[in-house]
MDTraj code that builds the backbone (N, CA, C; nanometers):
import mdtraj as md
import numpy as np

residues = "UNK UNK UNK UNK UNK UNK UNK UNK UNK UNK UNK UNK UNK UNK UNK UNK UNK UNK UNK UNK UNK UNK UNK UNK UNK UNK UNK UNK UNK UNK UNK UNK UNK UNK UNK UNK UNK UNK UNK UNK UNK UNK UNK UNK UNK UNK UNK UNK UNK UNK UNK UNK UNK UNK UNK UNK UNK UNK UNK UNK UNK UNK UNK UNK UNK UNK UNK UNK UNK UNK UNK UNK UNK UNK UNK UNK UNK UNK UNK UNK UNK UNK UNK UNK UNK UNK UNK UNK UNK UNK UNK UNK UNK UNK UNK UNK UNK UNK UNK UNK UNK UNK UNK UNK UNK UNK UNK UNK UNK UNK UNK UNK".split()
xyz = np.array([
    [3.6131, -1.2321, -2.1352],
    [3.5583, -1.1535, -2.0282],
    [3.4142, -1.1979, -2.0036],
    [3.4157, -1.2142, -1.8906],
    [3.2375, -1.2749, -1.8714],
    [3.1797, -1.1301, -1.8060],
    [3.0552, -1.1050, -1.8355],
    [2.9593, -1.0613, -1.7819],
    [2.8497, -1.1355, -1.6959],
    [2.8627, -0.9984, -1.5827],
    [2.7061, -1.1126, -1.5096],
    [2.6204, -0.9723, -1.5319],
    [2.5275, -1.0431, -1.5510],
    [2.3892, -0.9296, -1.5304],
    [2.3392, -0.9427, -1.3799],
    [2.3113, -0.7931, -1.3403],
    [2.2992, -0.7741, -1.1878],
    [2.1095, -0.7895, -1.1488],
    [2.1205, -0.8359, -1.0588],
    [1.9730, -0.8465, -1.0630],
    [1.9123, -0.7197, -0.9735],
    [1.8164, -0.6603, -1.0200],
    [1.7925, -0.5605, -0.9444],
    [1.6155, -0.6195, -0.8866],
    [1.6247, -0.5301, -0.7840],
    [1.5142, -0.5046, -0.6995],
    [1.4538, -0.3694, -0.6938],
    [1.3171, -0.4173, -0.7780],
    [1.2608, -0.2429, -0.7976],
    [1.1266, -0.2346, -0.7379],
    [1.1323, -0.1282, -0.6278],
    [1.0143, -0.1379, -0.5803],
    [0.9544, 0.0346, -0.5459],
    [0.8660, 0.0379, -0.5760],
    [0.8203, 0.1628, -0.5640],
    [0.7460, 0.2102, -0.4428],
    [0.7148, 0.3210, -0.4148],
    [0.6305, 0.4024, -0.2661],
    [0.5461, 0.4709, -0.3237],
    [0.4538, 0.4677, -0.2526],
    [0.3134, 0.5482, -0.3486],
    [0.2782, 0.6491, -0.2361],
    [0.3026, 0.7951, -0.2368],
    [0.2572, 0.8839, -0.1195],
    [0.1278, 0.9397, -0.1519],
    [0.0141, 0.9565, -0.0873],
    [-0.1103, 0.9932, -0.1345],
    [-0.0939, 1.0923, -0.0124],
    [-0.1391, 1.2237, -0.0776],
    [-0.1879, 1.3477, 0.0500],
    [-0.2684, 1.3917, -0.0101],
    [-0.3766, 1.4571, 0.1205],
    [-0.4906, 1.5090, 0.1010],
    [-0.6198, 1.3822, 0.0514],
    [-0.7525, 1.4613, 0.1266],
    [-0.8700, 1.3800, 0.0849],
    [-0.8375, 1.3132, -0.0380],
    [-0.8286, 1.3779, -0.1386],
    [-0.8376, 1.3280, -0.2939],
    [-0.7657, 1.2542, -0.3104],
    [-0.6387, 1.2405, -0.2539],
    [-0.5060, 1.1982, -0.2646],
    [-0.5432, 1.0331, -0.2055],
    [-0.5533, 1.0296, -0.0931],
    [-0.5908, 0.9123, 0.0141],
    [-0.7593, 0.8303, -0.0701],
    [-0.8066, 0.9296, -0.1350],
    [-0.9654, 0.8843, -0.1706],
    [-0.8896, 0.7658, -0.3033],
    [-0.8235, 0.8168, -0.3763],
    [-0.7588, 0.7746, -0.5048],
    [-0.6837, 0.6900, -0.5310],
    [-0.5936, 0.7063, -0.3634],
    [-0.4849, 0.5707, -0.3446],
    [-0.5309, 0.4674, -0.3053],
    [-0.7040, 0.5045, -0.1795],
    [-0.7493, 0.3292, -0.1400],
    [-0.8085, 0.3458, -0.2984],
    [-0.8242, 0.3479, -0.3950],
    [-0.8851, 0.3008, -0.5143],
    [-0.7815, 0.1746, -0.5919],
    [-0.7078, 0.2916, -0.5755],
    [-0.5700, 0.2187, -0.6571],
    [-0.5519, 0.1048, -0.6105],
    [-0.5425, 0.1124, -0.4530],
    [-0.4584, -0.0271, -0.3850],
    [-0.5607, -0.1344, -0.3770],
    [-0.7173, -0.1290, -0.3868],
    [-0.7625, -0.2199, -0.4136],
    [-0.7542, -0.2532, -0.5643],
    [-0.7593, -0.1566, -0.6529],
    [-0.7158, -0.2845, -0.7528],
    [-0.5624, -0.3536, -0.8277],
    [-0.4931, -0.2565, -0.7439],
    [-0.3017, -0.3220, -0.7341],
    [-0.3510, -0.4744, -0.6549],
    [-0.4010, -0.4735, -0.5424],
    [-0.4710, -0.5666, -0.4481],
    [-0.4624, -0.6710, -0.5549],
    [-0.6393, -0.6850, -0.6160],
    [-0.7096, -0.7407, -0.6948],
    [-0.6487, -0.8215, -0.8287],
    [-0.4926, -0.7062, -0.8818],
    [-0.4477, -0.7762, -0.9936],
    [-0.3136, -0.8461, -0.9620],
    [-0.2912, -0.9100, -0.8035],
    [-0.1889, -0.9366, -0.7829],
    [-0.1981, -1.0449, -0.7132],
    [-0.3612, -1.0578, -0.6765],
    [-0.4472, -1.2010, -0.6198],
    [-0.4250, -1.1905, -0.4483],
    [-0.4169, -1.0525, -0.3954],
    [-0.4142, -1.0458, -0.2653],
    [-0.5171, -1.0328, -0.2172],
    [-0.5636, -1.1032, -0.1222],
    [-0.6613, -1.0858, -0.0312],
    [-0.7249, -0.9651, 0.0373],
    [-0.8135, -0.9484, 0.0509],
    [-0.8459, -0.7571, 0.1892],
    [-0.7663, -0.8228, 0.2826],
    [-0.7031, -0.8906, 0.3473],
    [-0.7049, -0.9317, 0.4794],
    [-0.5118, -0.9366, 0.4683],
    [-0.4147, -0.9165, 0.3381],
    [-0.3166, -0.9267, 0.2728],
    [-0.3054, -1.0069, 0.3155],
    [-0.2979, -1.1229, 0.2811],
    [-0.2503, -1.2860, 0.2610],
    [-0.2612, -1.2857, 0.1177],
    [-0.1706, -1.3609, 0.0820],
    [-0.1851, -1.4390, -0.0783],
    [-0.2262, -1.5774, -0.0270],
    [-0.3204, -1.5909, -0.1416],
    [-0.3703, -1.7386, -0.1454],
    [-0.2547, -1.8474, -0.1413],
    [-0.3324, -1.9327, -0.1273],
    [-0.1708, -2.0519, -0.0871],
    [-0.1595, -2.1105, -0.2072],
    [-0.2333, -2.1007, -0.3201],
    [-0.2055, -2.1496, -0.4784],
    [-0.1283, -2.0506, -0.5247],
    [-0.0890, -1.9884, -0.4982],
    [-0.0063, -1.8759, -0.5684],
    [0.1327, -1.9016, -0.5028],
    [0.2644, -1.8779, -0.5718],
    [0.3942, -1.8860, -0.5237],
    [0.4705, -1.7787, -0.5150],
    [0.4843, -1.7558, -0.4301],
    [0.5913, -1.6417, -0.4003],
    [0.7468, -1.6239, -0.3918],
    [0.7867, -1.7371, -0.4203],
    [0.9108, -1.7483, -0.3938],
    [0.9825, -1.7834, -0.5874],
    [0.8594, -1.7830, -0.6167],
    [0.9054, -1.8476, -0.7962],
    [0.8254, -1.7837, -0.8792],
    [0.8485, -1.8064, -1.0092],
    [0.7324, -1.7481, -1.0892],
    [0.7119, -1.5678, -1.1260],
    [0.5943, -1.5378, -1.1267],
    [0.5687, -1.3928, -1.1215],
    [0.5907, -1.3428, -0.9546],
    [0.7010, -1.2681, -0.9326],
    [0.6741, -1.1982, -0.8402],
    [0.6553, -1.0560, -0.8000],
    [0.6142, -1.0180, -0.8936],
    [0.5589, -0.8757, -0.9427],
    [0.5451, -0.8015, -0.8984],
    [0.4219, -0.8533, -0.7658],
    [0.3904, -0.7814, -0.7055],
    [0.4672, -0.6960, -0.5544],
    [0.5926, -0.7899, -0.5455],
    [0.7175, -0.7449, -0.4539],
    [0.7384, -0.5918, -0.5255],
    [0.7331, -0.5344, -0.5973],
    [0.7150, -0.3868, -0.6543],
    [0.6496, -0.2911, -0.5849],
    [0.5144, -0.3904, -0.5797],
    [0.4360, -0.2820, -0.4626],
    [0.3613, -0.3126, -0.3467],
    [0.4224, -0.4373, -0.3231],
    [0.3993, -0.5298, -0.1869],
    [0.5441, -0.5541, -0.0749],
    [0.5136, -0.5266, 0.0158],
    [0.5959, -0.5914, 0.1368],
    [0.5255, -0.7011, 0.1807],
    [0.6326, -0.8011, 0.1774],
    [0.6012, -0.8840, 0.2959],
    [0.6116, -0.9013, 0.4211],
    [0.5110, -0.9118, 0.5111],
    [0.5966, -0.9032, 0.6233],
    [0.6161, -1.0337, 0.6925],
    [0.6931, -1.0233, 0.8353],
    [0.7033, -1.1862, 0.9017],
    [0.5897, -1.2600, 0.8725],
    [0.5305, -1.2146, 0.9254],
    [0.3491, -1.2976, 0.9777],
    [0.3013, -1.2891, 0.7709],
    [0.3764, -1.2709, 0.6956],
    [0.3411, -1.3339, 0.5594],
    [0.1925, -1.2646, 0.5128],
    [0.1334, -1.1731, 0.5168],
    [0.0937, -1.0382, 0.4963],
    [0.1785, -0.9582, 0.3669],
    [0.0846, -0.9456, 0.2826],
    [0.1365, -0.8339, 0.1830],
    [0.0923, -0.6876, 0.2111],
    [0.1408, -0.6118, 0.2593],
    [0.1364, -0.4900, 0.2721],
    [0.2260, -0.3770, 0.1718],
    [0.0901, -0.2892, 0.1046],
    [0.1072, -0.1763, 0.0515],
    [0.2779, -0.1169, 0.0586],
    [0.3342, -0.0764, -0.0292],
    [0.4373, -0.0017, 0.0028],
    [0.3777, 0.1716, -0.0401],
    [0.3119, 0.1910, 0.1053],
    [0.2246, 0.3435, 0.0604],
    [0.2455, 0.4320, 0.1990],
    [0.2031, 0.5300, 0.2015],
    [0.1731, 0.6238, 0.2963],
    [0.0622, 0.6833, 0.2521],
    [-0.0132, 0.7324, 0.3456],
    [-0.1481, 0.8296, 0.3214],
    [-0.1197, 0.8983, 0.4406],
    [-0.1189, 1.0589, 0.4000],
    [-0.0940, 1.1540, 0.4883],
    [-0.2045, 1.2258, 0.4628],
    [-0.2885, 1.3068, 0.5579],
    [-0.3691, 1.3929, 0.5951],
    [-0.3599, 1.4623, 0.7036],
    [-0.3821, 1.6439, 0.7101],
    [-0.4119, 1.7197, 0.8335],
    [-0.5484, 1.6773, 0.9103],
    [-0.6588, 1.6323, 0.8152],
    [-0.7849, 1.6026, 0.8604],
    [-0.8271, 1.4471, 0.8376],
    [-0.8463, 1.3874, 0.9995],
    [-0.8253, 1.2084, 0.9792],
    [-0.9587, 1.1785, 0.9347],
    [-1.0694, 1.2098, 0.8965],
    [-1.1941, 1.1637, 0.8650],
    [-1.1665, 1.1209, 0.7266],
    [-1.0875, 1.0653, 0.6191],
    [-1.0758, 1.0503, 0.5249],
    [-1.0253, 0.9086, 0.5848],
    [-0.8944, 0.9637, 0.6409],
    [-0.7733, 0.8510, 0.6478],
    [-0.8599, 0.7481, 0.7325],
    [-0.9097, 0.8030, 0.8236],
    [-1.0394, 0.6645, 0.9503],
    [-1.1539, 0.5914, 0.8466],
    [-1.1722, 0.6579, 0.7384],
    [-1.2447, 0.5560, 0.6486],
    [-1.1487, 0.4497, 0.5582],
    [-1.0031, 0.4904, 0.5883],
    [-0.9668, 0.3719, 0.5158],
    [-0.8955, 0.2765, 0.6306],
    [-0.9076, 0.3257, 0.7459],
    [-0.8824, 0.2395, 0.9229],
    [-0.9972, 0.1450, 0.8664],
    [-1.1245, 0.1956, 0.9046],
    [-1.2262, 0.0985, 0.9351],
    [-1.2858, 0.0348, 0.7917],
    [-1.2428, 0.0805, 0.6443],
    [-1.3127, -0.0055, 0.5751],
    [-1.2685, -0.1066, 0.5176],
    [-1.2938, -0.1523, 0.4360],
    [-1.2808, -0.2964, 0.3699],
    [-1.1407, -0.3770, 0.3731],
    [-1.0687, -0.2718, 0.3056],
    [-0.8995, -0.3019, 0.3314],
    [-0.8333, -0.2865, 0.4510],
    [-0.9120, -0.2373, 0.6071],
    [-0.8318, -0.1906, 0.6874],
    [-0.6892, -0.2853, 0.7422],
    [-0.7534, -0.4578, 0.6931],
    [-0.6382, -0.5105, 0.7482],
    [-0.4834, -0.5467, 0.6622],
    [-0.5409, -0.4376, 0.5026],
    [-0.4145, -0.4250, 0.4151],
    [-0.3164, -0.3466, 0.4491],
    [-0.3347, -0.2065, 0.5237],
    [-0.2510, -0.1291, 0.5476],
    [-0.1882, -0.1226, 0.6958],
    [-0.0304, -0.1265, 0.7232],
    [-0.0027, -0.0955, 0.8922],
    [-0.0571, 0.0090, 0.9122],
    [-0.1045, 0.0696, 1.0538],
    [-0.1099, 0.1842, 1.1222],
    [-0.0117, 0.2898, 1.0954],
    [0.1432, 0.2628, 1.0737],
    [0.2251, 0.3450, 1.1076],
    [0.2174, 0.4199, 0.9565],
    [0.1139, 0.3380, 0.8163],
    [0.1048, 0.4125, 0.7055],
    [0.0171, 0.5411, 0.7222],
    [-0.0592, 0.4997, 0.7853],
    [-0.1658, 0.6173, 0.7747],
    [-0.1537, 0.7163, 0.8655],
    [-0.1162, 0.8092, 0.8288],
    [-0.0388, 0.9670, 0.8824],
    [-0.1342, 1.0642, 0.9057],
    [-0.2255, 1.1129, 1.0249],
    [-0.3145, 1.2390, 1.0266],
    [-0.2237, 1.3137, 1.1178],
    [-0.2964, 1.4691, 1.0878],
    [-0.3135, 1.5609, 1.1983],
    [-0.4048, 1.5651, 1.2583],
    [-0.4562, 1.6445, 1.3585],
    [-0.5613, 1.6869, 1.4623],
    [-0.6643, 1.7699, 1.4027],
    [-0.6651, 1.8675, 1.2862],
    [-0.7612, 1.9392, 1.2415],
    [-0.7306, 1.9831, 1.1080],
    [-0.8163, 2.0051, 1.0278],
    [-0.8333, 2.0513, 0.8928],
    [-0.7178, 2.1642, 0.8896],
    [-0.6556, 2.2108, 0.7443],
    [-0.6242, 2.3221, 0.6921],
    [-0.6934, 2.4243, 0.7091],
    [-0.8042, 2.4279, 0.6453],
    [-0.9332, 2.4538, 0.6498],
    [-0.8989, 2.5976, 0.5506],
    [-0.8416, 2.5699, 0.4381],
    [-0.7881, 2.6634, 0.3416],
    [-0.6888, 2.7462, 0.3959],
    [-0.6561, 2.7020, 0.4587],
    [-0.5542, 2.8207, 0.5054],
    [-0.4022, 2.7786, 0.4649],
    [-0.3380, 2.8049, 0.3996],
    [-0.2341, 2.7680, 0.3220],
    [-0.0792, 2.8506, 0.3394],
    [-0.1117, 2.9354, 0.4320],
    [-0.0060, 3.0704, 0.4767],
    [0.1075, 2.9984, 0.5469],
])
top = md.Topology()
chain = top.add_chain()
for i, resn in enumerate(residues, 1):
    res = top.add_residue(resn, chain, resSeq=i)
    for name in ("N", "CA", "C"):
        top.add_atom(name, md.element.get_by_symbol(name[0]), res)
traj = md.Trajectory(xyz[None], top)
């Protein structure tokens, strides 16, 4: 009787909500980023192989057409002044648009 061993594909989603939540995840994803040799701009360097070797980072990277590693994340917020600092800063060209999830106005404690 032969056995095959099945190859699996494991990849995880990282949901960050709330300020703290979104403050904690751009932390994270720059250094998931950093230990996976991705660029702010998600490109992998062209010394690095993707098709062989360590591909690790397919766990918590998409690739997309245009060859871009993008986050497998969401950041959701009611209040976008958190989520617009991670639009316009350093990583903005790591994450799609369609990740970053606001509402129109704060909770503003109101939890009812």
């Amino acid at each position: 009787m032969q056995y095959r061993q099945a190859t699996t594909t494991r990849e995880c989603i990282s949901i960050h909500v709330g300020q703290t939540g979104v403050q904690i995840g751009n932390a994270c994803w720059e250094l998931y980023r950093r230990e996976h040799g991705i660029q702010p701009d998600a490109q992998m360097p062209s010394d690095k192989t993707t098709g062989g070797g360590d591909d690790s980072f397919n766990t918590l990277f998409s690739e997309t057409g245009a060859g871009k590693h993008v986050p497998r994340a969401v950041f959701v917020d009611l209040e976008p002044t958190v989520i617009d600092e991670v639009r316009t800063g350093t990583y903005r060209q790591l994450f799609h648009p369609e990740q970053l999830i606001t509402g129109k106005e704060d909770a503003a404690n109101n939890y009812a």
